[in-house]
C-alpha positions in Angstrom: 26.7 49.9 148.7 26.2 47.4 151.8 29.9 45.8 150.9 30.9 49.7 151.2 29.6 50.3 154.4 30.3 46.5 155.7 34.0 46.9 154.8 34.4 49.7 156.3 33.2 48.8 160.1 35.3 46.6 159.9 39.2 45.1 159.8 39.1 42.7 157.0 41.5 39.5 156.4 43.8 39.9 153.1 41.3 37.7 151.1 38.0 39.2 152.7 39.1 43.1 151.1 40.5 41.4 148.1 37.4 39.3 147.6 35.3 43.0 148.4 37.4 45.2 146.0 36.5 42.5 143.4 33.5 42.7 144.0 33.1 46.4 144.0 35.0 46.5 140.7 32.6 44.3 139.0 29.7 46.4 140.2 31.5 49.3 138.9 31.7 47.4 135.8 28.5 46.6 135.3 27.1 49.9 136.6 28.9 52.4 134.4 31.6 50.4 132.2 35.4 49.5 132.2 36.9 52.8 132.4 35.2 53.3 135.5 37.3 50.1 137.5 40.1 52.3 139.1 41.7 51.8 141.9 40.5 54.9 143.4 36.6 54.1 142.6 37.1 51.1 144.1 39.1 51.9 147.0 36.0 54.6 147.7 33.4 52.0 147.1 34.6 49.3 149.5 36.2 52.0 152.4 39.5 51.1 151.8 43.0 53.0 150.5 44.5 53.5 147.3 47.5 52.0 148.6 45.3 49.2 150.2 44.4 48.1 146.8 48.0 48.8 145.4 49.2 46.6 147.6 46.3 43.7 146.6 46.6 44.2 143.0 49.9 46.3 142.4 48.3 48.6 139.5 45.0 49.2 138.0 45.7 46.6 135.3 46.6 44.3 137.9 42.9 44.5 139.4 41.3 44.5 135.9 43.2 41.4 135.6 41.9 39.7 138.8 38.4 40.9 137.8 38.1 39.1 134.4 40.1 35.9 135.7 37.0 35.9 138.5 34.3 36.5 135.9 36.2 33.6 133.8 36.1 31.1 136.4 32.2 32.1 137.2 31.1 32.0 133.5 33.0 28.9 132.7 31.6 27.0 135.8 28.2 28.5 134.3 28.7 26.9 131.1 29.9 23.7 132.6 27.3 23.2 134.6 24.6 24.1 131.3 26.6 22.0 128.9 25.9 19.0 131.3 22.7 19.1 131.9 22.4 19.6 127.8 24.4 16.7 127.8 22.1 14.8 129.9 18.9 16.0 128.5 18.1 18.1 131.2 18.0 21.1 129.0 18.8 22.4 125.3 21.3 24.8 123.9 18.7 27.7 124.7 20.7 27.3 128.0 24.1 27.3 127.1 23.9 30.2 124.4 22.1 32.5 127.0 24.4 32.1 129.7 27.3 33.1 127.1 25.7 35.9 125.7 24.3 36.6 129.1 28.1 37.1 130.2 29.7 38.9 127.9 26.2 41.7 127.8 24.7 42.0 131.0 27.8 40.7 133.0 30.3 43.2 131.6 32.9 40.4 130.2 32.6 41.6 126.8 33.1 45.3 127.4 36.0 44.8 129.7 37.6 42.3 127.4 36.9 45.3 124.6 38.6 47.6 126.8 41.5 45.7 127.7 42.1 45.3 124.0 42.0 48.7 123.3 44.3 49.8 125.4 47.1 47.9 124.7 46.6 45.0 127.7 45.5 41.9 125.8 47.4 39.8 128.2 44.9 40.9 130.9 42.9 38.7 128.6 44.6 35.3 129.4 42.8 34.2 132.6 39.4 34.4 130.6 41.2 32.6 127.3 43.0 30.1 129.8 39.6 29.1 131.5 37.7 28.7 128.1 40.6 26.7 126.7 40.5 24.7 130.1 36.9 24.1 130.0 36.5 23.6 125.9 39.2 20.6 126.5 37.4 19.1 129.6 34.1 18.8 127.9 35.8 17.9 124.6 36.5 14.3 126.2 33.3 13.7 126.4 32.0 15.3 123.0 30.1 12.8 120.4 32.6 12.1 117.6 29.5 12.9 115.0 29.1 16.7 116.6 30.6 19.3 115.0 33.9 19.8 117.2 33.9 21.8 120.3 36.8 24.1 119.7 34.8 25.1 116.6 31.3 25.5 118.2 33.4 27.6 121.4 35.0 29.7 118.7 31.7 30.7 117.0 29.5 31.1 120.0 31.9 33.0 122.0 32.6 35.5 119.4 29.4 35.9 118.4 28.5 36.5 122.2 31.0 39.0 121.8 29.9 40.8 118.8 26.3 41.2 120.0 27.6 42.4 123.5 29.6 45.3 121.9 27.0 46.1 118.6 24.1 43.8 118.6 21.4 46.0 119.8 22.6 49.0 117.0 23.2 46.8 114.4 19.8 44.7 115.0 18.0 47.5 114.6 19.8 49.0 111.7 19.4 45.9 109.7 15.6 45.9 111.0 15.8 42.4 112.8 14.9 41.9 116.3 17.5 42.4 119.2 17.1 38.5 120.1 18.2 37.6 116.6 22.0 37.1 117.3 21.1 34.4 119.9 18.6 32.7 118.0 21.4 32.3 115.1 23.7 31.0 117.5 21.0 28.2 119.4 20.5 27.5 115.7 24.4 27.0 114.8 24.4 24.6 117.9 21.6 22.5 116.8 22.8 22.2 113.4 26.0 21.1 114.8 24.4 18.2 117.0 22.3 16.6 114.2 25.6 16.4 111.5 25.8 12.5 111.4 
């Protein structure tokens, strides 16, 4: 609510009421779910127009789009960052597998991807799919040959990130296993994979 009031005190640069709608549409996001980033909420939340933001993002797909290629670059330099200091012994997988899961749950990536999906916009998806491709093939240089490959472990771990974002809590608990159990299975896939000889 302070980027509310702050944006609308006063006259913002281009970038600066881009940057703010973004931001406002991920707290949206987070807050109450996909179908509540429109242009109107937004425009509301930050002080600005409808048009304002039409002319920003040109349509509410537009600024759905802008929003998951923002969260992609912020979870992918996330998961850079953990995957290095894995790398360099600084850390285990517990790292990288709960920033993933972290990101598609709490951070509202898997439920807007969900939503895109649904309604038809997959290609709202290709900032996100671009910046995991991007980053799998950067740390892929550098991968140990005796490692299960990285396109493989990406594959599994994101989708399993995915899966426990959209039903991991209901089907946990229908199945009678804890809520953690989806992440523990996946810090245990990565280990596997670093101990293959």
């Amino acid at each position: 609510m302070v980027t509310a009031v702050l944006a609308s005190r006063r006259r913002m640069s281009p970038e600066e009421s881009r940057d703010a709608a973004l931001e406002a549409a991920r707290a949206l996001l987070i807050e109450a779910g996909p179908q509540a980033v429109t242009l109107k909420a937004v425009a509301s939340r930050i002080g600005r127009t409808h048009a304002n933001l039409l002319h920003h993002f040109g349509s509410a797909e537009g600024l759905q789009k802008a929003l998951i290629g923002r969260m992609a670059g912020h979870i992918t330099g996330t998961i850079r960052e953990a995957v290095l200091r894995a790398r360099a012994g600084d850390d285990g997988p517990d790292e990288v597998v709960n920033l993933t899961f972290d990101a598609f749950d709490t951070g509202g990536a898997g439920a807007l991807a969900s939503w895109m999906i649904l309604s038809g916009n997959e290609n709202a998806l290709d900032p996100i799919l671009t910046a995991i491709h991007d980053l799998v093939d950067e740390l892929a240089e550098g991968h140990p040959g005796n490692e299960r490959p990285i396109h493989e472990e990406t594959l599994q771990l994101v989708l399993m990130a995915l899966g426990d974002a959209l039903l991991g809590a209901p089907m946990a608990r229908a199945l009678g296993l804890p809520r953690e159990k989806a992440r523990e299975l996946a810090k245990e896939m990565l280990l596997a994979g670093r101990s293959k000889d």
